[in-house]
C-alpha positions, -999 to +999 in steps of 0.1 A: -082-085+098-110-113+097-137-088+112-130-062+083-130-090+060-159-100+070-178-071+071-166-060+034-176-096+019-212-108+005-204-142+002-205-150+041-202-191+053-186-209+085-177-189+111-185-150+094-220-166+097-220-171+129-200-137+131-233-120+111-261-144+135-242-130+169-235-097+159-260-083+133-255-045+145-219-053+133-220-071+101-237-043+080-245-042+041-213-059+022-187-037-003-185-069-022-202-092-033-197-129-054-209-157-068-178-177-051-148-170-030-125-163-053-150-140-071-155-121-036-113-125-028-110-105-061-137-080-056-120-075-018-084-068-032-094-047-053-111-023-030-090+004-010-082+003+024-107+007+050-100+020+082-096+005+115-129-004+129-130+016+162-139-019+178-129-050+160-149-079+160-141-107+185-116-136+174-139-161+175-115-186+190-116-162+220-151-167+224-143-197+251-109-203+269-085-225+249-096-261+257-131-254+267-158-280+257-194-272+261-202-307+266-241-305+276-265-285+296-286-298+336-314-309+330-327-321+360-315-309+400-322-330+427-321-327+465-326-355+490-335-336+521-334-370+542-310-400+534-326-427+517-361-407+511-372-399+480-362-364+469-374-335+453-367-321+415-355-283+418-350-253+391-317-237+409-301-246+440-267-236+456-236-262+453-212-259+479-180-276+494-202-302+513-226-309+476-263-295+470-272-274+501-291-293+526-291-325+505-293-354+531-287-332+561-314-358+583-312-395+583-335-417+605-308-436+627-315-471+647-311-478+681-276-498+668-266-459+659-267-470+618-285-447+595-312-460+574-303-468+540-306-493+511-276-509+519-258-526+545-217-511+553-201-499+585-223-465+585-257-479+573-285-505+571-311-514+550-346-502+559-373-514+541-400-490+534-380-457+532-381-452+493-418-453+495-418-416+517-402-385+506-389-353+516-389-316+506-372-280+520-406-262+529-407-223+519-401-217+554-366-234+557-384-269+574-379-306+562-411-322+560-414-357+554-439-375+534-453-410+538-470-426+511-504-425+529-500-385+520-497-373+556-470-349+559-448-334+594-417-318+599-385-339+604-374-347+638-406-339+658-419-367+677-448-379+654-424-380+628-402-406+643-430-428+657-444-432+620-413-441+603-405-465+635-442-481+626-435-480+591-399-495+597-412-522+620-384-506+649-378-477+667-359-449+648-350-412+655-344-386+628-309-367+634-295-340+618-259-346+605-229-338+625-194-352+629-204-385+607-216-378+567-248-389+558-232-388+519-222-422+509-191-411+489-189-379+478-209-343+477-219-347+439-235-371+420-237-367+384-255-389+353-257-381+320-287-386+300-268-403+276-257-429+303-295-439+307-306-439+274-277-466+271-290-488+301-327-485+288-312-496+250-300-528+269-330-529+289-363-525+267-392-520+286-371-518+320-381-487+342-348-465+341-358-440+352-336-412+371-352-413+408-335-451+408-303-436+405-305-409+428-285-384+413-279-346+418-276-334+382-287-353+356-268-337+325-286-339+290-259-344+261-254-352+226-232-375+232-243-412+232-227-442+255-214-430+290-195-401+283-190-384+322-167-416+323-140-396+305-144-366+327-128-388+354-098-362+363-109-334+347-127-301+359-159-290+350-181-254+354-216-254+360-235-223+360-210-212+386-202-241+401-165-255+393-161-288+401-139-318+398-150-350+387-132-376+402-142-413+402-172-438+386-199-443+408-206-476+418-242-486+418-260-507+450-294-524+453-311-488+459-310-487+423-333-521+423-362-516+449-395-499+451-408-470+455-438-451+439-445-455+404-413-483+404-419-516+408-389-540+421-364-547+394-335-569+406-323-573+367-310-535+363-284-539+392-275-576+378-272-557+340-253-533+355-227-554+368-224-575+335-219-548+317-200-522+335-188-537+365-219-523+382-213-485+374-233-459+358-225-420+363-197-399+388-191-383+420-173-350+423-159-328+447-166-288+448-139-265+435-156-236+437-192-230+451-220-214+436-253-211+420-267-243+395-297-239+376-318-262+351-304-252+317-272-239+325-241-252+302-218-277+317-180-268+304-157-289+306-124-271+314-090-274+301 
């Protein structure tokens, strides 16, 4: 009924607007037109009946599933080929039960078997120097390694190791990840834009920036605060990616130190933690693998 409706009335608002935007080989020349509704109502009542269109128009509460929010779109993709290096920005990439493919598959381990890192736990020590190299997934399928004198190799070949050893100050191998994660939580890691915009509003003239952070979407919203808090427990689908958000991520003193074109900044990690008990964005596990691409809607499910 609201499709012939619509296509029979001049006076067209709200949703027969959208109706006429989406589907303008549908919505022809009106029967009816008005000043007001209840000039157009009158003018509609008092035409005969039309017949069935052959295909309707859509309900528009069809459009999406019931309880489906559009809730923002990626912005950014990000891939850290090798823990604790600085990544690279991507335009699509495949999401899979393990996270981004190939994120962090090589870490550069110590002769006390710890992976480098940021951060001391059972599975990792700090490094100094390993934010100031980076790594990238060459056309070929290789991980090359950067340092920050430009000179670039492949990941786990002998010159490779000896420079990160001198640059370490300590002998270090590069291995590829097998029974032990190099993920520190979880195979996602999402931020809002919203969430950094917030930070920065406490923060003027701080770097905040998203390579401190290290996430693996960064998710551009309208929304203002820290909105992907709420999504803790719920599902959400990207590009074709489903995916289950399910805790706050906790931040660490990565999200403090050097690297190039970001000078030290102990008071982000210390703001952080006054305000938010040291959290800012949230991990999720894969539902459903796919492809993710810059641009692509993030829906949050019912």
């Amino acid at each position: 009924m609201t499709g012939r409706l619509l296509e029979r009335a001049g006076m067209v608002t709200g949703w027969a607007a959208r109706l006429k935007g989406e589907f303008p080989e549908r919505v022809g020349q009106p029967d009816v037109s008005g000043a007001d509704l209840g000039e157009v109502a009158r003018g509609l009542l008092a035409l005969p009946e039309s017949p069935a269109l052959p295909n309707p128009l859509p309900n528009p509460l069809a459009w999406r599933a019931m309880g489906e929010v559009v809730v923002g779109r990626v912005e950014e993709i990000w891939r850290y080929p090798v823990k604790s290096l600085g990544g690279e920005r991507l335009a699509r990439v495949g999401i899979g039960a393990r996270g981004v493919e190939r994120d962090r598959l090589w870490a550069l381990r110590g002769k006390d078997g710890k992976l480098g890192s940021g951060k001391n736990t059972r599975r990792f020590r700090r490094m100094s120097g390993l934010l100031g190299a980076s790594a990238r997934i060459a056309s070929d399928g290789r991980t090359l390694v950067r340092l920050d004198n430009g000179a670039e190799m492949e990941a786990g070949d002998p010159g490779s190791a000896a420079a990160f050893s001198a640059l370490v100050g300590e002998e270090l191998e590069f291995t590829a990840e097998r029974a032990v994660s190099h993920l520190d939580d979880s195979p996602v890691h999402l931020v809002t834009t919203s969430s950094l915009a917030w930070l920065s509003a406490l923060m003027p003239g701080a770097a905040i920036e998203t390579r401190r952070f290290r996430p693996n979407l960064v998710i551009g919203v309208p929304a203002v605060g820290r909105p992907e808090e709420s999504w803790v427990g719920r599902r959400l689908r990207i590009g074709e990616v489903h995916m289950m958000i399910h805790k706050l991520t906790e931040r660490c003193v990565m999200t403090t130190m050097e690297q190039p074109g970001l000078h030290f900044q102990p008071s982000i990690l210390r703001m952080l933690e006054e305000q938010n008990s040291a959290r800012l964005g949230v991990y999720a596990t894969v539902e459903t693998p796919g492809l993710c691409s810059e641009g692509d809607e993030v829906v949050l499910l019912a």
